[in-house]
C-alpha positions as CSV (number, residue, x, y, z in Angstrom):
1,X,-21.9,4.5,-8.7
2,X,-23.6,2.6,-5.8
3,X,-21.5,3.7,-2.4
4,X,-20.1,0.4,-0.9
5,X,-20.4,0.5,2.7
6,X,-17.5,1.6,5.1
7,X,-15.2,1.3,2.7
8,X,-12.0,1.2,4.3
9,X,-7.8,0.9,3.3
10,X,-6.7,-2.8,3.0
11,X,-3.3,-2.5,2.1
12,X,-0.5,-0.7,0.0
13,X,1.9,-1.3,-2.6
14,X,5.7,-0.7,-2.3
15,X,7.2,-1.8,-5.5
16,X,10.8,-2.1,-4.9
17,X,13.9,-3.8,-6.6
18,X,15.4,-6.9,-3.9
19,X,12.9,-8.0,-1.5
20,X,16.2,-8.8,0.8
21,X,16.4,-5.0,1.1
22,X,13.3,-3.9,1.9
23,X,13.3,-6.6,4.8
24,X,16.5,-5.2,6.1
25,X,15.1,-1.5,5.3
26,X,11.5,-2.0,7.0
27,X,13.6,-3.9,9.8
28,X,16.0,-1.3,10.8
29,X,12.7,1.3,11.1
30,X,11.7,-1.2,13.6
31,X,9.2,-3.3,11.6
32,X,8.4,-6.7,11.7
33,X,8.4,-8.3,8.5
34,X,6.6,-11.6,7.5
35,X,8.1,-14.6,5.6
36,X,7.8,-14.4,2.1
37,X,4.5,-14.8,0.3
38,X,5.2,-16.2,-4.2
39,X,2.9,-15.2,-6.2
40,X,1.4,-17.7,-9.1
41,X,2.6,-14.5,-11.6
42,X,6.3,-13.7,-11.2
43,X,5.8,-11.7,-8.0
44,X,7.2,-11.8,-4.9
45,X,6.1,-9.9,-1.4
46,X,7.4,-9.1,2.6
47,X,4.5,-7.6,4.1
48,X,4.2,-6.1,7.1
49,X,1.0,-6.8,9.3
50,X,-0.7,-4.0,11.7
51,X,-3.1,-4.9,14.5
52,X,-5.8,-2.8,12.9
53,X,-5.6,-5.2,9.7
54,X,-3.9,-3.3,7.0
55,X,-0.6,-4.0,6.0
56,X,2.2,-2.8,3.8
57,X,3.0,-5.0,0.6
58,X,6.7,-4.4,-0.5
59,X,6.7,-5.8,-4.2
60,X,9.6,-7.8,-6.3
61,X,10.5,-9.2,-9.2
62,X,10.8,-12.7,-8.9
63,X,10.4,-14.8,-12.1
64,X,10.8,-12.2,-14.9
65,X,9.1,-14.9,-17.8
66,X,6.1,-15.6,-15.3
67,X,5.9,-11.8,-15.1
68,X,6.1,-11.2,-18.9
69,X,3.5,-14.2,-19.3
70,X,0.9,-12.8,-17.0
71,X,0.9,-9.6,-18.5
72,X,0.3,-11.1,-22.1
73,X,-2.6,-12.8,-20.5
74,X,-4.1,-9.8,-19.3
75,X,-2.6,-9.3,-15.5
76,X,-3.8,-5.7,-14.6
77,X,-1.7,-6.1,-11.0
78,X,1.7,-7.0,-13.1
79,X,1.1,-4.5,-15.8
80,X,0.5,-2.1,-13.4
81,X,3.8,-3.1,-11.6
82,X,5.5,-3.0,-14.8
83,X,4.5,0.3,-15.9
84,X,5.4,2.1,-12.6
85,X,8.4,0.6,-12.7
86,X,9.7,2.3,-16.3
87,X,8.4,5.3,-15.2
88,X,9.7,5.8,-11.6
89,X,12.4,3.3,-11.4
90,X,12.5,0.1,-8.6
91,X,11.5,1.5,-5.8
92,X,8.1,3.5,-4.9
93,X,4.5,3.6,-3.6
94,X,2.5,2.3,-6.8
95,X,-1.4,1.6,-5.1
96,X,-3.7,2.1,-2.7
97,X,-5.6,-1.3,-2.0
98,X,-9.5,-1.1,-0.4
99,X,-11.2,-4.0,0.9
100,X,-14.4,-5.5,-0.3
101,X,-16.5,-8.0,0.4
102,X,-17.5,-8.2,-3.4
103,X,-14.8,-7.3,-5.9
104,X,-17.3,-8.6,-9.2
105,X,-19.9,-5.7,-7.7
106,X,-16.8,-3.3,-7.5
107,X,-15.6,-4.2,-11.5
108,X,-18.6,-3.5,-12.4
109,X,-18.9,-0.5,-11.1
110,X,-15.8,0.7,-12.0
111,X,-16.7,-0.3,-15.7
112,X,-20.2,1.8,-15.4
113,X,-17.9,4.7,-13.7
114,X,-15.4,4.8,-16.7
115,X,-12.4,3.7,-14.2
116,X,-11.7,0.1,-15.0
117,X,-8.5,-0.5,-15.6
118,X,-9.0,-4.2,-17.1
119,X,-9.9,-7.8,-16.3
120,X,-10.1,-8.6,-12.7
121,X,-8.2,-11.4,-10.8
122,X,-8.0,-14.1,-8.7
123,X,-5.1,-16.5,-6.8
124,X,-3.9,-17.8,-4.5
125,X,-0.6,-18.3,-2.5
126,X,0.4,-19.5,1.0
127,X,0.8,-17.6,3.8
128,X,3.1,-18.1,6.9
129,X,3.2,-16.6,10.0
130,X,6.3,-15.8,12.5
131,X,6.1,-19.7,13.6
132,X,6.7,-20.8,10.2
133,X,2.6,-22.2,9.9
134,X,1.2,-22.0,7.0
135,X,-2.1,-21.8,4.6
136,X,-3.6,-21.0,1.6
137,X,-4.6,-17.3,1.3
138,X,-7.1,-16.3,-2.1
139,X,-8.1,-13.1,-3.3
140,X,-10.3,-11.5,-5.6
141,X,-9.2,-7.9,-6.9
142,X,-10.7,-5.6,-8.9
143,X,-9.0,-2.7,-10.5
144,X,-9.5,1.1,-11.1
145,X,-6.9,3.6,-12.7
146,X,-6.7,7.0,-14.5
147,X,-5.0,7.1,-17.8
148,X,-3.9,10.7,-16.6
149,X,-1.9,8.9,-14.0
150,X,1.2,6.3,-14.8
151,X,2.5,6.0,-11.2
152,X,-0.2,4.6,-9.3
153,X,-3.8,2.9,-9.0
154,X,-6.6,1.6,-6.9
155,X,-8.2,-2.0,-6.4
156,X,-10.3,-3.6,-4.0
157,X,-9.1,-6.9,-2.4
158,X,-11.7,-9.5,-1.1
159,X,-10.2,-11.9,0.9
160,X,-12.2,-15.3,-0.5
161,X,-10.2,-17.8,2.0
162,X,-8.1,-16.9,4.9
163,X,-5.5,-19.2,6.6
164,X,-6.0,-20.2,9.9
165,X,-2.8,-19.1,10.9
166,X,-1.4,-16.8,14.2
167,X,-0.7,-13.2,12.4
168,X,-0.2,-11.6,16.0
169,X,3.4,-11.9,16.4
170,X,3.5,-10.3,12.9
171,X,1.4,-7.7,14.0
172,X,4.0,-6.6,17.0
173,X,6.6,-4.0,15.8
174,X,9.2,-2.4,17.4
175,X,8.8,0.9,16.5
176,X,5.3,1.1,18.3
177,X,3.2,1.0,14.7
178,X,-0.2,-0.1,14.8
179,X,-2.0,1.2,12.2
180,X,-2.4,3.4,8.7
181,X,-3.5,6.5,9.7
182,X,-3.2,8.8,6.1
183,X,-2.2,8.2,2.6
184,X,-0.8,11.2,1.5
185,X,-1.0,12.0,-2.3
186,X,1.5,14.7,-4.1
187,X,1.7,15.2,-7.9
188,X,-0.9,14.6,-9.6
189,X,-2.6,15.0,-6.6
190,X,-6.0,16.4,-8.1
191,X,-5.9,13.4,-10.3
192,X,-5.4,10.5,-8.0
193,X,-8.0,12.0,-5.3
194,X,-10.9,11.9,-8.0
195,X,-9.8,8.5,-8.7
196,X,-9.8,7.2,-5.4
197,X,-12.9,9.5,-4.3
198,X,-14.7,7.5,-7.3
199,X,-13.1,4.0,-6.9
200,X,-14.3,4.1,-2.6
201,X,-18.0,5.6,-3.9
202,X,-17.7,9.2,-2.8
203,X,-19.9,11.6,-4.4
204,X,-18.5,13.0,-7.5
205,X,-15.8,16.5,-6.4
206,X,-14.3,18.0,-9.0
207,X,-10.9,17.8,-6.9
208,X,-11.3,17.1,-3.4
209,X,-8.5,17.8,-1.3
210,X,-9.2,15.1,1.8
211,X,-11.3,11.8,1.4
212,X,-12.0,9.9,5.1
213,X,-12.7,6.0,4.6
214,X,-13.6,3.7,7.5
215,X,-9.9,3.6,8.8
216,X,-8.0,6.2,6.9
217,X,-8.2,9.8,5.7
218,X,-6.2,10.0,2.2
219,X,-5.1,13.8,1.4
220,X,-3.5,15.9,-1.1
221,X,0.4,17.4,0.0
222,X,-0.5,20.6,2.1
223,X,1.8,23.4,3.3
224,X,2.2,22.2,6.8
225,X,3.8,18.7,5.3
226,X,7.7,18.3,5.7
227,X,9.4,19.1,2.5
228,X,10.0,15.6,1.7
229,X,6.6,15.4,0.9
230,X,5.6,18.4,-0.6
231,X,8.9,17.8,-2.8
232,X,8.1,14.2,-3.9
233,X,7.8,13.8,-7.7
234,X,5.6,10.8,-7.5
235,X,1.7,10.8,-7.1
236,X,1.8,8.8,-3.8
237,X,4.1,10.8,-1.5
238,X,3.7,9.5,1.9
239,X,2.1,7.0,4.4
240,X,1.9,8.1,8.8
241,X,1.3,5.5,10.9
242,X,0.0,5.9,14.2
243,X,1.9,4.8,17.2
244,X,1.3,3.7,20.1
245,X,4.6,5.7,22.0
246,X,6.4,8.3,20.3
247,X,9.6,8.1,22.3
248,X,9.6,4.3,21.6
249,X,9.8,5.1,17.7
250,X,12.4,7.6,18.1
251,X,14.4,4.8,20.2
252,X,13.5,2.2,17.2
253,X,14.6,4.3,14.6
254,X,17.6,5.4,16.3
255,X,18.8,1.9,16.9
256,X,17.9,1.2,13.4
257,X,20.4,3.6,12.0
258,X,17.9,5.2,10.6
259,X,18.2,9.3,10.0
260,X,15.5,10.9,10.6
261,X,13.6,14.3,11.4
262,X,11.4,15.4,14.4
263,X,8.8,17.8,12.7
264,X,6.6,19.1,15.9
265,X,5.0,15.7,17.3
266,X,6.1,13.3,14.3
267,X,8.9,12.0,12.8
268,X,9.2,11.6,9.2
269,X,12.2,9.5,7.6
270,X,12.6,10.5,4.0
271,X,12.4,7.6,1.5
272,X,15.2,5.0,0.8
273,X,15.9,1.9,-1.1
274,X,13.2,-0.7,0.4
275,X,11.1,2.2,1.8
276,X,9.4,3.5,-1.7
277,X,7.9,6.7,0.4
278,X,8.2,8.9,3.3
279,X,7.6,7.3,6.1
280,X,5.6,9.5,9.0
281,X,5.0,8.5,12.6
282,X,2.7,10.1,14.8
283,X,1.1,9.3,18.2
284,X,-2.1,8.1,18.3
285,X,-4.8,10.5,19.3
C-alpha cells in the first residue's frame, strides 16, 4: 500500500442521539460549538473547531427516510452510523477521520489492501461560522473498516471546496483546548490499530500498540489509563486534548457542572450523554 505523506487526524465522530444535547454537553465542558451543519443524507452535526485544524463531529439523526434512502443507495458514512448505533446504542465514538489530499488514490488503495468498506462519497453542505456567514463546504471521503470490528471505522476526508468564512471564533474555547493530542482505542484494540495502522500507510504490524501521524499518536488502553478507559466496552475509548492552561480547564469544567477527576497532571471526565467518550485534558508539552 503506497504510504501517503504526513498523514495526519482530520476529525472524529461522536454519534449521539439529540444534537441539542451534545451542544449543551460540549458547552458546559467549556467548548465552543458551531451552528449546525445538514447533511444532503438525513444527518445532522455540531462540531467543534480547534486551532490546529481538527475538530470533533457530534453526529444526529435528522431525517430518518433520507437516512434509510442513502443507505439503500450505498451510503458507507450512514450505514456505518447506523450499524454503530444498534450495537452501542445513541451515543459513542464511531470513527477516526484522516485527511487527504486525494481520497480516489486512498479507495483504491484500501481496495488493493483488502480494507474498503464500500463506495466512496461526495457532498456538500453549508457551513457557518460564529457571525452567522456562511458557504458551501464539499468533501470527498473514502472509507476503510474491519469486519472484525462493528463499532467503529476509518476514512479519509479531502476537503474539495472550503468556505471563505471566519472559523477563529469557533476555534476559541473556554476550557483552554486547542488541539487532539491521542485517540485512545480499548476493546478490540488489536483490531482497530491494524486497521488504522493500514488505512494511514504504516508498515504492516501484526498488532501494534502506538501509531504517531502528523498531529496525533493513536494507542491501545494501557495500565497507566484512568479506569474509565481501561473499563470502556467500546473499541474507541478516549480522546486528550491538549491545553493551553490546566488550571483554566479545571475552572471551565467546574463552572460547567461538570464532575470530573484529577488523575496526576490531567483530568479526565468520564462519558455522558452528548460526550460519546472520555474526555482527557492535558497541558501542552
Amino acid at each position: 500500500m503506497e504510504r501517503p505523506a504526513s498523514r495526519a487526524i482530520d476529525h472524529l465522530v461522536l454519534p449521539t442521539a439529540r444534537l441539542d444535547t451534545a451542544r449543551r454537553r460540549l458547552s458546559d465542558l467549556g467548548f465552543t460549538v458551531a451552528p449546525e451543519g445538514v447533511h444532503p443524507f438525513g444527518t445532522v452535526n455540531c462540531c467543534v473547531y480547534l486551532s490546529d485544524g481538527t475538530f470533533l463531529e457530534p453526529l444526529a439523526l435528522r431525517d430518518g427516510a433520507a437516512a434509510t434512502a442513502a443507505i439503500a443507495e450505498g451510503n458507507v458514512f450512514v450505514a456505518r452510523d447506523h450499524v454503530f448505533r444498534a450495537v452501542r446504542g445513541e451515543e459513542g465514538f464511531s470513527a477516526v477521520v484522516l485527511a487527504s489530499d486525494d481520497a480516489g488514490r486512498d479507495h483504491a488503495a484500501f481496495a488493493a489492501a483488502g480494507i474498503s468498506a464500500g463506495d466512496m462519497l461526495t457532498f456538500s453542505r453549508q457551513a457557518r461560522d460564529a457571525a452567522g456567514n456562511a458557504g458551501i463546504a464539499s468533501f470527498r471521503l473514502a472509507f476503510a473498516a474491519d469486519t472484525a470490528i462493528a463499532d467503529a471505522f476509518v476514512f479519509t476526508c479531502q476537503r474539495v471546496n472550503v468556505p471563505r468564512i471566519d472559523r477563529s471564533a469557533l476555534e476559541r474555547h473556554g476550557n483552554g483546548a486547542v488541539a487532539i493530542r491521542e485517540i485512545v482505542a480499548g476493546r478490540n484494540a488489536d483490531a482497530f490499530m491494524r486497521l488504522i495502522g493500514r488505512a494511514a500507510g504504516e508498515p504492516d504490524q501484526q498488532a501494534p500498540s502506538c501509531i504517531e501521524l502528523a498531529n496525533a499518536t493513536v494507542r491501545s488502553t494501557g495500565t497507566a489509563d484512568p479506569s474509565a478507559v481501561r473499563h470502556c466496552e467500546a473499541t474507541l475509548a478516549a480522546i486528550v486534548f491538549a491545553v493551553d492552561d490546566i488550571e483554566r480547564s479545571r475552572g471551565a469544567l467546574e463552572a460547567g457542572g461538570i464532575d470530573h477527576i484529577s488523575d496526576g497532571a490531567r483530568l479526565v471526565v468520564p462519558p455522558a450523554p452528548g460526550q460519546g467518550a472520555v474526555f482527557i485534558f492535558a497541558e501542552q508539552d
